[in-house]
Structure formats: structure tokens, C-alpha cells
C-alpha positions as CSV (number, residue, x, y, z in Angstrom):
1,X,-20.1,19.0,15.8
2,X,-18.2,16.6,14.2
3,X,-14.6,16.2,15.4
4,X,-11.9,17.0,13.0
5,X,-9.9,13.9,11.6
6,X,-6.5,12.8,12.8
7,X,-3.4,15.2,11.6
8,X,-1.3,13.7,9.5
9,X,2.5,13.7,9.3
10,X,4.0,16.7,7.4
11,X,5.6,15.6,4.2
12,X,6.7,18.6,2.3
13,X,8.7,17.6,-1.0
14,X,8.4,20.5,-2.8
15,X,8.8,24.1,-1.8
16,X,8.3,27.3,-3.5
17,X,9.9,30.3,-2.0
18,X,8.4,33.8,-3.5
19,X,10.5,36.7,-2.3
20,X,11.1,40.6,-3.2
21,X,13.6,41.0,-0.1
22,X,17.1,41.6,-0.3
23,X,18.7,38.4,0.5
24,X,20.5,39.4,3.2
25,X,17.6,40.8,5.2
26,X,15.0,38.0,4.0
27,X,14.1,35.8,7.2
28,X,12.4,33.8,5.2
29,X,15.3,32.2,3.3
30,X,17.1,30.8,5.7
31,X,13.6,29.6,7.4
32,X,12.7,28.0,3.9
33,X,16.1,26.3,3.8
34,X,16.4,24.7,6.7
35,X,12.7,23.1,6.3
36,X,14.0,22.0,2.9
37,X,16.9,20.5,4.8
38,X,14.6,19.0,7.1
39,X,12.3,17.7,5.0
40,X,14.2,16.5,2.5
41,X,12.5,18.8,0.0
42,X,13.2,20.4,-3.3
43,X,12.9,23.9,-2.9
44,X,12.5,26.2,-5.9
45,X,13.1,30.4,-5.6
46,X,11.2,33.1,-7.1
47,X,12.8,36.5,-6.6
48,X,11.2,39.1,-7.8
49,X,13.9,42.3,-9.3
50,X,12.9,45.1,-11.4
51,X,12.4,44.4,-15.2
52,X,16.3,46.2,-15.5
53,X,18.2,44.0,-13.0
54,X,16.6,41.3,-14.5
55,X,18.3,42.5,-17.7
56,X,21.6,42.8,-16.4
57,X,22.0,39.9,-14.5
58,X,20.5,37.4,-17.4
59,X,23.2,39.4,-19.9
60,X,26.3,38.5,-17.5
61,X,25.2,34.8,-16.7
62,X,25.0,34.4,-20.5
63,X,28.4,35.9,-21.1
64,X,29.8,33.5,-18.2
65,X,28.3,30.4,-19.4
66,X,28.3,31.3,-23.4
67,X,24.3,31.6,-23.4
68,X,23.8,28.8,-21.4
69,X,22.3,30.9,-18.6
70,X,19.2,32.2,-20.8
71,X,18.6,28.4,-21.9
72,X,18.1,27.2,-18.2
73,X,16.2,30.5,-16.9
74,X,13.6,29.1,-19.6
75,X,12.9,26.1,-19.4
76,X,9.0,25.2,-18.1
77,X,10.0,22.4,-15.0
78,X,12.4,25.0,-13.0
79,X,11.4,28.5,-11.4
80,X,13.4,30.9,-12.4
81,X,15.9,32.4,-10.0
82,X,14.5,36.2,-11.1
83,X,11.4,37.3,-11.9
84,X,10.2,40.6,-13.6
85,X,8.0,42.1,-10.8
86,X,5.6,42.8,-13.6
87,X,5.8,39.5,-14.7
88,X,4.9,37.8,-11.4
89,X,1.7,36.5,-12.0
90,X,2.2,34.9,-14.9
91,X,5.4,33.3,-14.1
92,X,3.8,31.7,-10.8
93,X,1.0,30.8,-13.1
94,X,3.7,28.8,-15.3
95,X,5.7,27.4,-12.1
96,X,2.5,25.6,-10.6
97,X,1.5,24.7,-13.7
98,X,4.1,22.3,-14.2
99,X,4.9,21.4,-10.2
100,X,2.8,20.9,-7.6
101,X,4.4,22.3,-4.3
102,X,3.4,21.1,-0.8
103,X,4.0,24.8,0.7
104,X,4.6,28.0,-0.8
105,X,6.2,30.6,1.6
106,X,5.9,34.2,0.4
107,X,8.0,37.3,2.1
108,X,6.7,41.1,2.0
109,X,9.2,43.5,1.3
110,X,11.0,45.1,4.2
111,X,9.6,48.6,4.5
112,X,11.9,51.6,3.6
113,X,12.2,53.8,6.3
114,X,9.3,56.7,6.4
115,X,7.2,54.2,4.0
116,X,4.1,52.5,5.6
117,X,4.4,48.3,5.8
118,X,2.5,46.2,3.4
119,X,2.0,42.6,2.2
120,X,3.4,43.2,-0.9
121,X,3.2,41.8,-4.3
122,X,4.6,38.3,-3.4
123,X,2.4,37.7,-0.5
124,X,-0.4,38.7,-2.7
125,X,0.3,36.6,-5.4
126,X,1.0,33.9,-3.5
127,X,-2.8,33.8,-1.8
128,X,-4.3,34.4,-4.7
129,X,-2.8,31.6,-6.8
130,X,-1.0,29.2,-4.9
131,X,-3.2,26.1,-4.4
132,X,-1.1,24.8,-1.3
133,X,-1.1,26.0,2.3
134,X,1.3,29.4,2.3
135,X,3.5,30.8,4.6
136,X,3.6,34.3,5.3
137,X,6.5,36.4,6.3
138,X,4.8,39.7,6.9
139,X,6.7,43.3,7.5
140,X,6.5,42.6,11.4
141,X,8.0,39.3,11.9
142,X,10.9,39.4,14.1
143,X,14.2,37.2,14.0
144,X,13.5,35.5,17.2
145,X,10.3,34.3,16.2
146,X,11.4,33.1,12.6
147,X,12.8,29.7,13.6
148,X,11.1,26.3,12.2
149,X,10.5,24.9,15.2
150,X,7.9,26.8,17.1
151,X,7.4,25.3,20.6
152,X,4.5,26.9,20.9
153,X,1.3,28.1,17.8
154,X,-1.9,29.8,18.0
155,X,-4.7,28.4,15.5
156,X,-7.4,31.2,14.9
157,X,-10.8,29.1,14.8
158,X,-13.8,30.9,13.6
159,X,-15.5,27.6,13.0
160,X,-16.0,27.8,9.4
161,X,-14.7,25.3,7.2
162,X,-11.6,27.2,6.2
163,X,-11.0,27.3,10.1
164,X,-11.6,23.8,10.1
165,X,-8.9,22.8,7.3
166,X,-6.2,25.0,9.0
167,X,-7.2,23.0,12.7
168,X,-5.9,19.8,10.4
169,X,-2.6,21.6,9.7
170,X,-2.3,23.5,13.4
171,X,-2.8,20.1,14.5
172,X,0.3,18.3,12.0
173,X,2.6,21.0,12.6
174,X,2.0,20.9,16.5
175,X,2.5,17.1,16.5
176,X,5.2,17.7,14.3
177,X,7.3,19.7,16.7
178,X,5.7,18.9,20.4
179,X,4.5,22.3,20.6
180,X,2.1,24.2,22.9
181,X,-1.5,24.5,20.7
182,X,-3.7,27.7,21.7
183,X,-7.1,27.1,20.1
184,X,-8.3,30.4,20.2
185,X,-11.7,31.6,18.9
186,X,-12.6,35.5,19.4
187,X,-16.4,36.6,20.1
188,X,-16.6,39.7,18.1
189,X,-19.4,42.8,19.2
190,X,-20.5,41.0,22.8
191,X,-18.7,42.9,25.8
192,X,-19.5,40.7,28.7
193,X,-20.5,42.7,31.6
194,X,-19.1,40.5,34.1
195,X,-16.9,37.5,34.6
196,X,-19.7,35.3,35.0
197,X,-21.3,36.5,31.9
198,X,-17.9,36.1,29.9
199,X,-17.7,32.4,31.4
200,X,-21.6,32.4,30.5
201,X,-21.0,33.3,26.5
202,X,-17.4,31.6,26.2
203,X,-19.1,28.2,27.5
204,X,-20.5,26.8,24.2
205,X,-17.2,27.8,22.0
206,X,-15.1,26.4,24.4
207,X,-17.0,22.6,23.9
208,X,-17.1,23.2,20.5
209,X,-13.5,23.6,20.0
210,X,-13.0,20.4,22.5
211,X,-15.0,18.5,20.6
212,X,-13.1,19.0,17.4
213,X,-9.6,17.8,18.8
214,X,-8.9,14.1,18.4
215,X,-8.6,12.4,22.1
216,X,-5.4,11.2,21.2
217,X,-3.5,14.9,20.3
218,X,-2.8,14.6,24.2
219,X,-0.2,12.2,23.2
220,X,2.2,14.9,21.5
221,X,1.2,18.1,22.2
222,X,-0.7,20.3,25.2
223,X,-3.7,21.8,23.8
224,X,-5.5,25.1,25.5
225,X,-9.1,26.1,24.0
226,X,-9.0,30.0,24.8
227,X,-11.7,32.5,24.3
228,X,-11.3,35.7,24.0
229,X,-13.8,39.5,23.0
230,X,-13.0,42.2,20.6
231,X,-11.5,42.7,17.7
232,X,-10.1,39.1,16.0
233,X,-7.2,40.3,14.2
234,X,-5.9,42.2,17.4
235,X,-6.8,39.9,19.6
236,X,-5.1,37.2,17.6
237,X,-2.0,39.1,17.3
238,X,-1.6,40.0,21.1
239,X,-2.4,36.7,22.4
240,X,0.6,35.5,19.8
241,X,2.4,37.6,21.6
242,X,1.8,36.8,25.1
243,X,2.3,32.9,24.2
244,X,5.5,34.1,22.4
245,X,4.3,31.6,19.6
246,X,6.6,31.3,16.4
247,X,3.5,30.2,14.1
248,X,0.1,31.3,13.5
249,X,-2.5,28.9,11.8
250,X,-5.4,31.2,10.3
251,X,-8.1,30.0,6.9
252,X,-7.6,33.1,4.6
253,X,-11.5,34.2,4.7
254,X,-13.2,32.5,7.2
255,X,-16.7,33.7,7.9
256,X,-15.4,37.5,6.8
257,X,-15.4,36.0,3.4
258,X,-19.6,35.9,3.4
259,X,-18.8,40.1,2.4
260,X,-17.0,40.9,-0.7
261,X,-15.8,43.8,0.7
262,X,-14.0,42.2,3.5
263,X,-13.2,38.9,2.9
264,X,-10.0,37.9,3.9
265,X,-9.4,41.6,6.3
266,X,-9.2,39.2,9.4
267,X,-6.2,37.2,8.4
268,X,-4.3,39.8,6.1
269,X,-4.5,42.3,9.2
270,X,-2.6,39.5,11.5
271,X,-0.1,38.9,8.6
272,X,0.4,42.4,8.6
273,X,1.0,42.8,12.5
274,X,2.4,39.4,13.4
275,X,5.7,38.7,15.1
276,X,6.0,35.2,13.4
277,X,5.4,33.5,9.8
278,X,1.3,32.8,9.7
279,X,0.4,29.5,7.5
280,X,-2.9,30.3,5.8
281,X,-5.3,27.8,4.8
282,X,-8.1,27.7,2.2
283,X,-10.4,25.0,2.3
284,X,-9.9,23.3,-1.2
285,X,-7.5,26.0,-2.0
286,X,-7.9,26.6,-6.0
287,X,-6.2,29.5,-8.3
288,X,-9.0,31.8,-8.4
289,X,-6.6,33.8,-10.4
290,X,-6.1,31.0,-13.1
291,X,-8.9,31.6,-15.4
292,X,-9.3,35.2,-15.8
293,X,-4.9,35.0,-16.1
294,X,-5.5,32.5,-19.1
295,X,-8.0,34.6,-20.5
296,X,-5.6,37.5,-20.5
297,X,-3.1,36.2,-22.1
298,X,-5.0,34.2,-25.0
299,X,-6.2,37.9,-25.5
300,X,-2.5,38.8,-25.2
301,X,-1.7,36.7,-28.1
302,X,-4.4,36.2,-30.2
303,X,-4.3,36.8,-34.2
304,X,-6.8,40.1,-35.2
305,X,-9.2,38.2,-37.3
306,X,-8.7,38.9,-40.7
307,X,-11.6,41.6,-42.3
């Protein structure tokens, strides 16, 4: 197997923050801003509103600045402040058109009370078009776990080459802050009768995912290769917990993404359920979305051909 090359520093210059959370309940603001801080980055915010308090606030910014407001909230280089939910993907579209971010963190709403937890449109957007690495903020994430310096992460390794392009990024962000890195790969459908069997399966996965840290990653971090049976996304999920890691490395599809139906389940059900932000990786991420979008909106705009 051949081993995975050496991580590389993390530079982030520009960040994109998608949001729908009320400020003042969003962990993921003050997360982004202090990585900003850190870095050294620009960081750009996308918050989505409804279509009405959109409306409203745009009206009394141009009253206060004498229409200055409206000028600035359109021009191309600079994300708007608020976006139109319905809107969203077409304003993203436009953002990352004209930037190119180094990380995109996206928030899910915080569920109303009664009302079951979802990703939510930003998170959604945000996978589906964002051609960086993107940090999730699901509905489970809790305070303590929201800080930007995990000491320890859990990478999700299914060996396929999404896996393999979010190892790179475990790897950076573990060197980055000194932190415990849990390699863990999960052997789904095999039930082990014994613990000699278990050691018998786990044997081969276990040199695999040796073989594809560098020698050196013992210099700046402590690295565990853990294998584990059942489910992935549960099992991913409760051995975050156990670890008490503040970040989860996962590839958005993995092997899962072989079936339309289910590509992607594996790493949206850990969003869903984790206690920290999860960074998801795509191998040569693209904007899937991007062409079918443009197509939309020439369609959108195009003059009826005359009769």
C-alpha cells in the first residue's frame, strides 16, 4: 500500500462561514473566528434569514448609510452578510466563484424544541458545492467539544481514496496542534466469534493503516491504529466519544458512495450524531452542483426566441 505523503502545514487564508443559527447560540462563530485570528485569515459570513428579514434589514442599512448599504451587499468579491434562504445556492455559487476559500465551515440550525435535528440547508449546500475541505457543526455538537484546538481527533479510514485525502488533513491538523490521532477503520457485517478471531480479522487493517503513516508523524503527534465491528457511523461516533475528541476527519462518500442510494449515509449520520465539528474531505473535491446551477439559471434568464 503505498504510504500517504507527508502532511503539510495548515495555511488557511480565506474562510467562508455558512450559517442559519441565531448568532448568539451559533458555536461555530466564535470557532471560525478565532481560527481566523489564528491564521491570520480573511473570513467571509454567509447567514442565511428569511427573504423578509432580509428585506428589512437591507431597507434600514440603506437609510443609515444613504443607500450605501445596498451598493456594498452587491458587489461580486464580498459575501454578503445575509442571504435569502432561497437564494443560498446561487449566492454560494457567486461567492466561490470569485474567491477561492481554504475551508468552509457550515452550521445546522439548532433544533426547535419537539422538532427532529437535521443538517440543514447550509450544511447541505456547503457539501454539495464547496470545493474546499468543510467543517461541520452538526445539531449534536456540544460547547465543550467546539474549541479549535482539539488535543485529541478520530480519522474515519475506509481506505478509499476519499479516506486517503482526509488521512492528509487528520494528519496536518494533528501536527498542527500535538494532538492524540485515532486511526480508526470499522469492519462492517463480520461479528468475530472470539477474541482471537477479532485479532485474526483486525490484523491486515491494522498494517494497512501503519503502513500509510509517514515514520516521522511520531515526532508531533501519538498515533493509535484502532479496529473496531458494527455499524461505522455508530461506531465512529462512540469511539469520539470515549476519546473525548474535539474533531472528526471523515471523506464524504468513501466506499458507500459505489450506491447511489447511499452514498455519503456514513459520514452525514456521524455529522448528525457527533459531539464535535467533523472536517469532510472529497478527494478532488469539485461543485458537482455547478453545472446543472448554471444551466438553471441561463434557463432563468434566457430571451423566448422570437416566432
Amino acid at each position: 500500500m503505498q504510504q500517504l505523503l507527508k502532511p503539510s502545514p495548515i495555511d488557511l487564508e480565506n474562510i467562508l462561514l455558512v450559517t442559519g443559527a441565531p448568532p448568539w447560540r451559533d458555536l461555530s462563530l466564535p470557532y471560525a473566528r478565532e481560527l481566523a485570528h489564528t491564521h491570520g485569515a480573511r473570513m467571509q459570513v454567509a447567514h442565511l434569514v428569511s427573504a423578509e428579514l432580509r428585506s428589512k434589514v437591507t431597507e434600514l442599512r440603506a437609510r443609515q448609510n444613504g443607500g450605501l448599504a445596498s451598493q456594498v451587499s452587491n458587489a461580486k468579491p464580498h459575501a454578503p452578510a445575509l442571504v435569502d434562504r432561497s437564494g443560498l445556492e446561487e449566492t454560494l455559487l457567486e461567492i466561490t466563484a470569485h474567491q477561492n476559500f481554504d475551508l468552509v465551515i457550515a452550521s445546522s440550525m439548532i433544533p426547535r424544541p419537539g422538532s427532529a435535528p437535521s443538517l440543514g440547508q447550509a450544511v447541505e449546500q456547503a457539501l454539495s458545492l464547496a470545493d474546499s475541505p468543510v467543517l461541520v457543526f452538526g445539531p449534536r455538537v456540544v460547547e465543550d467539544a467546539s474549541k479549535t484546538r482539539p488535543h485529541s481527533i478520530v480519522h474515519a479510514i475506509d481506505f478509499s481514496p476519499q479516506a486517503i485525502a482526509a488521512g492528509e488533513h487528520a494528519l496536518s491538523w494533528a501536527q498542527e496542534h500535538l494532538a492524540w490521532l485515532t486511526m480508526l477503520h470499522v469492519v462492517e457485517g463480520i461479528q468475530p466469534r472470539d477474541e482471537n478471531a477479532r485479532a485474526g480479522v483486525a490484523k491486515p487493517f491494522r498494517r494497512w493503516m501503519e503502513e500509510l503513516v509517514p515514520a516521522e508523524a511520531s515526532l508531533w503527534c501519538e498515533v493509535d491504529h484502532r479496529i473496531e465491528f458494527g455499524n461505522p457511523a455508530d461506531s465512529i461516533v462512540a469511539t469520539t466519544r470515549e476519546m473525548d475528541a474535539g474533531l472528526i476527519v471523515i471523506g464524504l462518500s468513501g466506499l458507500d458512495g459505489a450506491a447511489s442510494h447511499s452514498a455519503g449515509c456514513t459520514a452525514r449520520k456521524v455529522m448528525m450524531e457527533a459531539p464535535c465539528p467533523v472536517l469532510v474531505v472529497r478527494d478532488y473535491m469539485v461543485k458537482r452542483a455547478a453545472v446543472p446551477v448554471a444551466k438553471r439559471q441561463e434557463q432563468r434568464f434566457a430571451m423566448p426566441l422570437a416566432a
